[in-house]
C-alpha positions in Angstrom: 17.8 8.1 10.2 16.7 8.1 6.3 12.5 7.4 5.7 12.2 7.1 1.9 8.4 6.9 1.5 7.3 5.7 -2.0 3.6 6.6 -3.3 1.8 7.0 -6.4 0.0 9.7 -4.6 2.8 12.5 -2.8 0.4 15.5 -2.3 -0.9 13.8 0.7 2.3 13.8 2.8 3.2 17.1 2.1 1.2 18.1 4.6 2.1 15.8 7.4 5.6 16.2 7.4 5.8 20.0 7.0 4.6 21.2 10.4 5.1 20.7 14.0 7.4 17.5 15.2 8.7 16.5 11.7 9.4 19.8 10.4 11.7 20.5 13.4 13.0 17.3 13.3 13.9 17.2 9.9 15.3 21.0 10.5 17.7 19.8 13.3 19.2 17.2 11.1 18.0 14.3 13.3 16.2 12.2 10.5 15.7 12.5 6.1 12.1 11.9 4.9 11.8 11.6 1.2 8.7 11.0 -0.9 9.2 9.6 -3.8 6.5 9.6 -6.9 5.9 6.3 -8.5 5.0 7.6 -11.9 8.5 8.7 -12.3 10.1 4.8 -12.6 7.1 4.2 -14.8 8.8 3.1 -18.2 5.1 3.7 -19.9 5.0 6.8 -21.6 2.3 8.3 -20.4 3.8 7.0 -16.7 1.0 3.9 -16.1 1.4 2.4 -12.9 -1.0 0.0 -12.7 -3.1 -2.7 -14.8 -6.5 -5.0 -14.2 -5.7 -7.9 -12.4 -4.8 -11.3 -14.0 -8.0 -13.5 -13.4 -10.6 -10.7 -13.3 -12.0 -9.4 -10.5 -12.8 -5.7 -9.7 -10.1 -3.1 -9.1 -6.5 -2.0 -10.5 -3.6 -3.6 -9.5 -0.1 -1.4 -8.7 2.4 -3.1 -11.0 5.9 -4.6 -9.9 8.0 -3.0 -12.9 7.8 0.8 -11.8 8.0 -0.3 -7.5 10.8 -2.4 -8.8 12.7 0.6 -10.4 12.2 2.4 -7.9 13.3 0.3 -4.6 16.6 -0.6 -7.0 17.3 2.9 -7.3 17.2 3.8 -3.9 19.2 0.5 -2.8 21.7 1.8 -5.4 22.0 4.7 -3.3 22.2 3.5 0.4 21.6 0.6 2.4 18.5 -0.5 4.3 17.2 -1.9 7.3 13.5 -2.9 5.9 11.7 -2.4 3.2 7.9 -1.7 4.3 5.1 -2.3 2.9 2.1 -0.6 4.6 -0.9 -3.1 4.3 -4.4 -3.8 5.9 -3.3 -7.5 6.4 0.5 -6.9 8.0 1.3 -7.2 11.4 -0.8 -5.1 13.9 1.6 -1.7 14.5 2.4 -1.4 18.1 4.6 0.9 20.4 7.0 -2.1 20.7 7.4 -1.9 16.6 7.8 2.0 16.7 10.8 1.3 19.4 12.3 -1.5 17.2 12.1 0.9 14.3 13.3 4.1 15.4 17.1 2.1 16.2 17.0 1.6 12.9 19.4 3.5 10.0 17.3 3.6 6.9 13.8 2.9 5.9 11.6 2.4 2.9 7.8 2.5 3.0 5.6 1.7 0.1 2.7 3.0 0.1 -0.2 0.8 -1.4 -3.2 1.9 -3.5 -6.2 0.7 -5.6 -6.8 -3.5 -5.1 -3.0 -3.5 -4.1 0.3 -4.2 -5.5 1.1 -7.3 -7.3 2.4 -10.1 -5.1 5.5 -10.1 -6.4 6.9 -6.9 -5.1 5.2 -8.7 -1.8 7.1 -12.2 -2.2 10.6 -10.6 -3.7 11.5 -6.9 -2.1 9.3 -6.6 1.0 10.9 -7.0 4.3 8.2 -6.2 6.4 4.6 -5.7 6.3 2.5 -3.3 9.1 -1.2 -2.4 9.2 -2.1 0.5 11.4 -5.7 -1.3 11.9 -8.4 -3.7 11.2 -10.1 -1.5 8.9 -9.4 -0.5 4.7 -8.3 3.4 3.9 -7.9 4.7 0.4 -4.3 4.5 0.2 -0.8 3.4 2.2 -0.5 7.2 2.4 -1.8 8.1 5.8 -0.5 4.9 7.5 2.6 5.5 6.5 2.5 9.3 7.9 1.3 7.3 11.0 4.8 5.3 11.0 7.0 7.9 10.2 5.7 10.3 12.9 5.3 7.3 15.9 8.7 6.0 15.0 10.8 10.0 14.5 9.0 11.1 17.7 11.4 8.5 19.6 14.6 9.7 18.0 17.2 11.1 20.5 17.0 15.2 20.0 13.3 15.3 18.9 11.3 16.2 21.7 12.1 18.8 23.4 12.3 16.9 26.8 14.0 13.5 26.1 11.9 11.8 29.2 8.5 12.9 27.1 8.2 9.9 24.7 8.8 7.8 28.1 5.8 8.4 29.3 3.8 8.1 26.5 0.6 5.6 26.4 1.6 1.8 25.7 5.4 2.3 26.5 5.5 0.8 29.5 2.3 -1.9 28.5 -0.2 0.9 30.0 -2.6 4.1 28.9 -0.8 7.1 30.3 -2.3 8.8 33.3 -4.6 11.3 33.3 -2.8 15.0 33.4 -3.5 18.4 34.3 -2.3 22.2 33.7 -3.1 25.8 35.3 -5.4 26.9 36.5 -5.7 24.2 39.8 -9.0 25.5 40.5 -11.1 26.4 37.3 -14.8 26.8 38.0 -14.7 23.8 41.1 -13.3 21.5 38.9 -9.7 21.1 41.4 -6.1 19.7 40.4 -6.2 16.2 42.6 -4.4 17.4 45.9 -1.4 15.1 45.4 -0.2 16.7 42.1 0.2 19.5 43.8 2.1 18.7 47.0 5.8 18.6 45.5 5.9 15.1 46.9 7.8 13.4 43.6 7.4 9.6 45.3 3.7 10.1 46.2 3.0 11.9 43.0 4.4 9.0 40.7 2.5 6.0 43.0 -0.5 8.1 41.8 0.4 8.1 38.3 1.2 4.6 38.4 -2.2 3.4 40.2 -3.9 5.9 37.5 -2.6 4.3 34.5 -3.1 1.0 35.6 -6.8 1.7 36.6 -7.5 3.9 33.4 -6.0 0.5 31.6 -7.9 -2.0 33.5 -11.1 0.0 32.5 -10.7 1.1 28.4 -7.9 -1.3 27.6 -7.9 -4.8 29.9 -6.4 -6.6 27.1 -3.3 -5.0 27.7 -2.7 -6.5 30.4 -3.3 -9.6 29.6 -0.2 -9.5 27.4 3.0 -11.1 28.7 
């Protein structure tokens, strides 16, 4: 898999994606994430990227010419599977989406800033639009570190042990269970009895019943969900 990530502002991924999963990930082979600075398709000499909107209205506007350069160029290059655009008012990210994703061969993900982007580059070269919430951040930046890292997680070869991502919250439509490590007695506080009998039928009924009780209590609407 190919993630070409397009920002006016590329300092801020450097750190997400040069540590931990994502470094290893990229390191094996398994996935290519490249950020790509918007200046740089800017035809203005001193590299303007955006303008006051048409109208009035406070707030700069990202401008099509320089997102337009730059998603040509990269099509030039390869072929993709969407084109993202990572947005406060796209569709609410889920698991589900991360799954759909990660079967996917190449990605782009624009990154918005300021007011926006003009609604061209919304109406004429977006594929797909995601929001990772009902709130308003600085920048596309962050969600889209959110994205990459929920989608790369699920590639085969990632994880260390391919049944981990399996079992992750909202995979199979519930929170995961709780879970526990060494020491089984630390200060009173015991490792439930069942976890520790070896009994593998027993032990997943209890993780089961746990996940759908933790759901039921913080996240009910889940389950309301065909």
């Amino acid at each position: 898999m190919r993630i070409d990530i397009i920002t006016c502002l590329p300092k801020l991924l450097e750190g997400p994606f040069s540590d931990s999963i994502l470094k290893r990930a990229q390191e094996k082979g398994l996935v290519e994430i490249e950020v790509h600075d918007l200046r740089k398709y800017s035809t203005n000499k001193h590299h303007k990227i955006d303008d006051y909107a048409f109208g009035g209205g406070a707030g700069m506007v990202l401008q099509v010419e320089p997102i337009a350069n730059a998603i040509d160029d990269l099509k030039s290059q390869r072929t993709y599977d969407e084109i993202i655009f990572m947005s406060p008012d796209g569709e609410s990210f889920s698991q589900n989406i991360a799954n759909e994703l990660s079967l996917k061969g190449n990605l782009i993900i624009l990154c918005g800033h300021y007011k926006g982007v003009d609604e061209r580059v919304r109406t004429h070269f977006i594929t797909r639009e995601i929001s990772i919430g009902d709130y308003v951040i600085s920048g596309g930046e962050l969600a889209a570190a959110v994205v990459t890292d929920a989608v790369v997680r699920l590639l085969p070869g990632v994880l260390s042990d391919e049944t981990s991502a399996l079992t992750d919250s909202f995979q199979d439509g519930l929170l995961a269970p709780p879970v526990y490590t060494r020491p089984a007695d630390f200060n009173g506080m015991k490792v439930p009895d069942v976890l520790l009998s070896g009994h593998e039928k027993k032990i997943e009924q209890w993780r089961f019943d746990q996940a759908v009780d933790k759901t039921k209590r913080r996240r009910p609407d889940l389950l309301k969900k065909d």
